[in-house]
C-alpha positions as a Markdown table, in Angstrom:
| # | Residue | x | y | z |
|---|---|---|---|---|
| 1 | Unk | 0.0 | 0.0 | 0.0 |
| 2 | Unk | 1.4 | 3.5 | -1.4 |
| 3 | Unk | 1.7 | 6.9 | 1.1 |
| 4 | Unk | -1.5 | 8.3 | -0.6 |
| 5 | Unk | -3.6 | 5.1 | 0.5 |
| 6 | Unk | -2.3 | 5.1 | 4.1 |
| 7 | Unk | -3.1 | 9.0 | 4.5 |
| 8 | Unk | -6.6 | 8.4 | 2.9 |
| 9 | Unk | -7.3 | 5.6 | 4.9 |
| 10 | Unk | -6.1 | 6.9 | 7.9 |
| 11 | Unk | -8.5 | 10.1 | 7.2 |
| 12 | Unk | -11.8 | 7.8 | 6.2 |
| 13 | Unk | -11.2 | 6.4 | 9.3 |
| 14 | Unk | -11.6 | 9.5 | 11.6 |
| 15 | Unk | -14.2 | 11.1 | 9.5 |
| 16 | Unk | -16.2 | 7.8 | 10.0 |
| 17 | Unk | -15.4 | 8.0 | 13.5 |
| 18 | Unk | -16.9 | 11.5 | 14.0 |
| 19 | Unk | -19.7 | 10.6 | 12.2 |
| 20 | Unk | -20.6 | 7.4 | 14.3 |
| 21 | Unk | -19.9 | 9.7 | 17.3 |
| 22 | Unk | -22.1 | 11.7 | 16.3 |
| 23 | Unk | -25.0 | 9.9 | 15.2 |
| 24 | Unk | -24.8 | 8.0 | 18.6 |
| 25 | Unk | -24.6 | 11.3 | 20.5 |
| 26 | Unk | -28.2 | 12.4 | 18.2 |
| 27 | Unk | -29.6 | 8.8 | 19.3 |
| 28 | Unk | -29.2 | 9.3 | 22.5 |
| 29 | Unk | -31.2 | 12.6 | 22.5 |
| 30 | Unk | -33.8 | 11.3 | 20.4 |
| 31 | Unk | -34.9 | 8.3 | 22.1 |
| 32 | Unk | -33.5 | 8.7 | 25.6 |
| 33 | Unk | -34.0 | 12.8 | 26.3 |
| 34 | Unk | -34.0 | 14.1 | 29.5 |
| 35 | Unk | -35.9 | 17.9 | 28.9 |
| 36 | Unk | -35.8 | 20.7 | 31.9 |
| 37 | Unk | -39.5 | 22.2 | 32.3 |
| 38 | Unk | -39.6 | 25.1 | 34.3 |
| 39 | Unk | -41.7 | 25.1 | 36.7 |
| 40 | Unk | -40.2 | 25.8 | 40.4 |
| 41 | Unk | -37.2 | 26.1 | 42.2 |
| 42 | Unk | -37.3 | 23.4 | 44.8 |
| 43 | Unk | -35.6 | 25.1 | 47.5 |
| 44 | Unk | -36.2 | 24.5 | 51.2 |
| 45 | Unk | -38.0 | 27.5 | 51.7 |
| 46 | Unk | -40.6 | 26.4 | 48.6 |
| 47 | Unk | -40.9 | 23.0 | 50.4 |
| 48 | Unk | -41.7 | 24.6 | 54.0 |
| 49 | Unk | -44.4 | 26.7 | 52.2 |
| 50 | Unk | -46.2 | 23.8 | 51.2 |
| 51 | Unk | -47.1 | 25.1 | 47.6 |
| 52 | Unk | -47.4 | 22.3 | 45.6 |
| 53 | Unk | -49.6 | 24.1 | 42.8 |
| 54 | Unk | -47.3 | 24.4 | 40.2 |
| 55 | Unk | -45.7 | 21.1 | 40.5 |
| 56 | Unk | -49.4 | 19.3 | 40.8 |
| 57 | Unk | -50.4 | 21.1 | 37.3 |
| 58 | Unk | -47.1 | 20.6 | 35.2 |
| 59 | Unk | -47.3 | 17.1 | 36.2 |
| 60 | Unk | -50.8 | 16.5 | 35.5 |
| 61 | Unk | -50.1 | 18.2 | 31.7 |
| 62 | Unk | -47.4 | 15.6 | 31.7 |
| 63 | Unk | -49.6 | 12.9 | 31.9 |
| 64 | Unk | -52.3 | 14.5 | 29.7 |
| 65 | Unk | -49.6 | 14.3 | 27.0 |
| 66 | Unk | -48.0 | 11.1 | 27.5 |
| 67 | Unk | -49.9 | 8.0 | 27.7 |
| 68 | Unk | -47.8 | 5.4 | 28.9 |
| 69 | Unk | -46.3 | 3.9 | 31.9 |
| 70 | Unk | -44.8 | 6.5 | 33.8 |
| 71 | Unk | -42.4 | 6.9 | 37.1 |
| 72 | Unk | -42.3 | 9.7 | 39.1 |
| 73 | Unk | -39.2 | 10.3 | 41.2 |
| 74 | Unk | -40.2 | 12.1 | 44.3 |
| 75 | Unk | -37.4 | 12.0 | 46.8 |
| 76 | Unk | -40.0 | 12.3 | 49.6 |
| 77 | Unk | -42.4 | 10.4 | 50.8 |
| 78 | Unk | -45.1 | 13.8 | 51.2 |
| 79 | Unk | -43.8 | 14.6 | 47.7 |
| 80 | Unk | -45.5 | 11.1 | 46.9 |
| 81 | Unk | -48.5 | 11.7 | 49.0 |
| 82 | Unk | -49.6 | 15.1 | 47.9 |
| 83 | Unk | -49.4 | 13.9 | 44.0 |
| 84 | Unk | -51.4 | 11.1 | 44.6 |
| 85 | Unk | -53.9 | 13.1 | 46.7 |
| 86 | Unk | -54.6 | 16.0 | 44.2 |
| 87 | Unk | -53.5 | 14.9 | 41.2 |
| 88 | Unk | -56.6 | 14.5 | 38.7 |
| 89 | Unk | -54.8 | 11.5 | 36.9 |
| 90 | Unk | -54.5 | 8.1 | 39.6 |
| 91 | Unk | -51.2 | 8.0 | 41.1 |
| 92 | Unk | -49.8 | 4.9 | 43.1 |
| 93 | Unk | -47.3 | 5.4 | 45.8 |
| 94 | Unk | -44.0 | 2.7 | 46.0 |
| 95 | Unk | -42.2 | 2.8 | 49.2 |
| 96 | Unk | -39.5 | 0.2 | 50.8 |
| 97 | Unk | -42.4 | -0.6 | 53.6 |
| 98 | Unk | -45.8 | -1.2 | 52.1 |
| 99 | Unk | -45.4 | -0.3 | 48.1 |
| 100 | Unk | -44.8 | -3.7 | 47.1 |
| 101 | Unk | -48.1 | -4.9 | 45.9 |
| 102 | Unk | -48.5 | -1.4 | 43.6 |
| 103 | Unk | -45.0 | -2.4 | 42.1 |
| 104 | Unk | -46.0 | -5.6 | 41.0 |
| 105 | Unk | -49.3 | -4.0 | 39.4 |
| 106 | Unk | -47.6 | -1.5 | 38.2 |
| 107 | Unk | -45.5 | -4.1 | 35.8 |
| 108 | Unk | -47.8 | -6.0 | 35.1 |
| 109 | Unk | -49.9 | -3.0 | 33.6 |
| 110 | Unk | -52.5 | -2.3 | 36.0 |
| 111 | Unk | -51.5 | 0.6 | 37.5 |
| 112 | Unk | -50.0 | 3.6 | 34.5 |
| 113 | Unk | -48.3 | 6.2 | 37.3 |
| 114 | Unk | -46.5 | 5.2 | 40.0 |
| 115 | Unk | -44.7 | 7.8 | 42.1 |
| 116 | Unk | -42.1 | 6.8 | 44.5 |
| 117 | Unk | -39.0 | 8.8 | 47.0 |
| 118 | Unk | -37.0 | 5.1 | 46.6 |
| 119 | Unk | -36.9 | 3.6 | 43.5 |
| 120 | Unk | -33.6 | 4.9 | 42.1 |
| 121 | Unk | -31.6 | 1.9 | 42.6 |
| 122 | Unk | -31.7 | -1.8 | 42.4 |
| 123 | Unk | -34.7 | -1.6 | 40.2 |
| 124 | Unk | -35.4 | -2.5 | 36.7 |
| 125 | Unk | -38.2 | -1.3 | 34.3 |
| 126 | Unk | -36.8 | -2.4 | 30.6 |
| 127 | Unk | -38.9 | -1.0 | 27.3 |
| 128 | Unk | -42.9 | -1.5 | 27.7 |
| 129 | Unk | -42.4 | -1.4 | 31.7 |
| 130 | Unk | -42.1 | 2.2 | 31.5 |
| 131 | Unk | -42.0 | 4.7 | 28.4 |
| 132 | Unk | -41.6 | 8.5 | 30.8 |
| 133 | Unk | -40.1 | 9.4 | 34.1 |
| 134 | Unk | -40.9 | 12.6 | 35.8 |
| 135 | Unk | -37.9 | 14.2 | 38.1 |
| 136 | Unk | -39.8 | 16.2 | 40.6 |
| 137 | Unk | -37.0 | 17.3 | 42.5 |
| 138 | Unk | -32.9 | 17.2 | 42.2 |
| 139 | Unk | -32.2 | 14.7 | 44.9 |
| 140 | Unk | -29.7 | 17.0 | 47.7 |
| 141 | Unk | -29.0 | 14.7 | 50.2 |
| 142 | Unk | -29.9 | 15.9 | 53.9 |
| 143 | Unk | -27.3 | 17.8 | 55.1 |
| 144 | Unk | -28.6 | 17.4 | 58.9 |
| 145 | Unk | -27.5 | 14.0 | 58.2 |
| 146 | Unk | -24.5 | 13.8 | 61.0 |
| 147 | Unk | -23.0 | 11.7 | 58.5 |
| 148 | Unk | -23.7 | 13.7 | 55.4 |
| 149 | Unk | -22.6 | 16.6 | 57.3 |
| 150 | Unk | -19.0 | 14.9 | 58.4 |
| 151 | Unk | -18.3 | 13.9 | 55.0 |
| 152 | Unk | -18.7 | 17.5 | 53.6 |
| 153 | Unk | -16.2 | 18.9 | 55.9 |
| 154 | Unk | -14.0 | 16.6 | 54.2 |
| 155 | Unk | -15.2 | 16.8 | 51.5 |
| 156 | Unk | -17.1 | 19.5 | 49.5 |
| 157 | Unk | -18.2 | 17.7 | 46.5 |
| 158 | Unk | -19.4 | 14.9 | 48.4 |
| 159 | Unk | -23.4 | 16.2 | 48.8 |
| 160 | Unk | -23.2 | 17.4 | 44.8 |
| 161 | Unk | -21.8 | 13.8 | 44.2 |
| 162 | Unk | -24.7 | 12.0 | 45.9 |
| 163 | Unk | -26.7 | 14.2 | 44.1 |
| 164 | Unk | -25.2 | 13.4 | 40.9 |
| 165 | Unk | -25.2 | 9.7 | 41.2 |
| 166 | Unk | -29.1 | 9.6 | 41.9 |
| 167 | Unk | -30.3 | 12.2 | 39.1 |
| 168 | Unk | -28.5 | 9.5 | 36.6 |
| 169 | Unk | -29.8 | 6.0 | 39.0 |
| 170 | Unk | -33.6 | 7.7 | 38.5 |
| 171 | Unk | -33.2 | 8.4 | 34.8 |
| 172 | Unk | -31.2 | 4.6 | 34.3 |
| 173 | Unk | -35.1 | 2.6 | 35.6 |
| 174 | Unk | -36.2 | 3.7 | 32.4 |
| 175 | Unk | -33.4 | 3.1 | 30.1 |
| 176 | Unk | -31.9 | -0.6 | 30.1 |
| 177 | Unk | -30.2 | -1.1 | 26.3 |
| 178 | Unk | -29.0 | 1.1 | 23.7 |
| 179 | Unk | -32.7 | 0.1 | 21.8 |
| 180 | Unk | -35.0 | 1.1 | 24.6 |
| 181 | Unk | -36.4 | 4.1 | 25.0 |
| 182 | Unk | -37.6 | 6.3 | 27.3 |
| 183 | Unk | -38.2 | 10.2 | 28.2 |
| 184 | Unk | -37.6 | 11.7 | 31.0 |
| 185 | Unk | -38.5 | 15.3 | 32.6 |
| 186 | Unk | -37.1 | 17.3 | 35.1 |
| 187 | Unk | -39.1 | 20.2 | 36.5 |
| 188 | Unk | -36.8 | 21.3 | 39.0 |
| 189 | Unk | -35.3 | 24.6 | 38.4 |
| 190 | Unk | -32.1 | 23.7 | 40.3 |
| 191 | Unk | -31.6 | 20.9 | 37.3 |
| 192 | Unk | -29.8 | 24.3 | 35.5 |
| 193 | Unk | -27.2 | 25.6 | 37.5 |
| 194 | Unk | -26.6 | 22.2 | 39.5 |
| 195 | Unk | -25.5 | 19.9 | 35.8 |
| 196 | Unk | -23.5 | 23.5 | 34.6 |
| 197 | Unk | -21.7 | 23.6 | 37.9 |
| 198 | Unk | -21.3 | 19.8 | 38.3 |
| 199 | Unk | -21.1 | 18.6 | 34.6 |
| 200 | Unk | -17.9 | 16.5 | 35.6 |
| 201 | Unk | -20.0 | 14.4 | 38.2 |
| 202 | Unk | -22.4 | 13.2 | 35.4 |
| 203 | Unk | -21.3 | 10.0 | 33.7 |
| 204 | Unk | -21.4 | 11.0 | 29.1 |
| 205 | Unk | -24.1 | 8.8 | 28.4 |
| 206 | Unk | -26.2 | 11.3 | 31.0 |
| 207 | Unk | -25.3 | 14.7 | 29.9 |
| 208 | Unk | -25.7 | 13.3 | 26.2 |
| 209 | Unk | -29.4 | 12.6 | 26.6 |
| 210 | Unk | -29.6 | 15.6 | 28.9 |
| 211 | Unk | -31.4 | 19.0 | 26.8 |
| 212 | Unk | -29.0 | 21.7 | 28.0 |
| 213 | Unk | -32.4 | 24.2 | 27.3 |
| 214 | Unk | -35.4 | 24.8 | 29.1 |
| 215 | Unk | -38.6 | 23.2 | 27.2 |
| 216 | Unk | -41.5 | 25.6 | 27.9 |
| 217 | Unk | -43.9 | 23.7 | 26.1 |
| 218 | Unk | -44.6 | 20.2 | 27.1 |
| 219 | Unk | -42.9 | 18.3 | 23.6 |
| 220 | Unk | -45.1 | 15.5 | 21.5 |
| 221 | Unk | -44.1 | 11.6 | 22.9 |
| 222 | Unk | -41.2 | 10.8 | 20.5 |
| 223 | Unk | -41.9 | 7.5 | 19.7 |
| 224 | Unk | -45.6 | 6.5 | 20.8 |
């Protein structure tokens, strides 16, 4: 093989490399998007108010829109409670203590919405078991924690890690193979500064699904 053949190959093989890249990256968006809705900025102070309006309504249009089996990560269990209690679409409520019977309906079809504060890890909801996750709230961990709190002082990244780590655990339930599909909202205002400030936390696959853009208009279902 001549000079001229080495350099061309050599060069057809990074341009198809980019191109790959970059069709996988466009995948990834298409059929696994995580969109920011603005809705509220889930601070402390908004939770001690005890205003869940806004979140009850964007929700609801949510699941006006999309049709399928849905998740809704909560973080708290009163999160859980008041969407079940005023929402106008039925919610079920997982918890670790008595949520086990609604899990088992909710794959098996009977029950469309379940809502839940601890179902980011160790759980698996592959293609038809669930098409749209809502992310109510970016998952802080509680810094009263005596623990949480020592391992700050040692280490400052350690709550925005935790954080990190369950934001992409919540949005993984939904997405098991690189043909599944699933999309995912986050209407938690704090989504924005807290992936800009923290974008090294978040593993690529994450942060290529995630819409770095605020959605204000709740988007068509992709692929339904």
């Amino acid at each position: 093989m001549d000079f001229r053949s080495l350099v061309f190959l050599q060069i057809f093989d990074q341009f198809f490399h980019i191109i790959f890249s970059c069709a996988y990256i466009i995948c990834q968006m298409v059929i696994h998007p995580i969109y920011y809705i603005p809705v509220a900025n889930c601070t402390k102070k908004f939770e001690q108010q005890g205003s869940y309006s806004d979140i009850i309504e964007a929700v609801d249009k949510i699941l006006d829109t999309f049709p399928d089996k849905t998740i809704i990560h909560t973080v708290s269990n009163s999160r859980a409670n008041q969407l079940r209690d005023t929402s106008r679409h039925p919610i079920e409520i997982y918890n670790a203590s008595d949520g086990k019977v609604n899990l088992g309906l909710f794959r098996e079809g009977s029950i469309r919405v379940l809502a839940s504060p601890s179902i980011e890890r160790g759980f698996d909801f592959p293609d038809d078991n669930c098409r749209f996750q809502i992310m109510g709230k970016v998952p802080f961990p509680n810094t009263a924690d005596p623990i949480t709190k020592a391992r700050s002082q040692e280490d400052r990244n350690f709550s925005s890690r935790l954080a990190s780590i369950s934001l992409a655990q919540s949005y993984g339930r939904g997405v098991r193979s690189d043909t599944d599909w699933c999309e995912c909202f986050v209407i938690d205002d704090n989504i924005v500064w807290f992936i800009r400030k923290n974008r090294a936390l978040f593993p690529g696959w994450f942060l290529e699904a995630y819409v770095d853009r605020k959605v204000t208009e709740i988007p068509k279902p992709l692929c339904v």
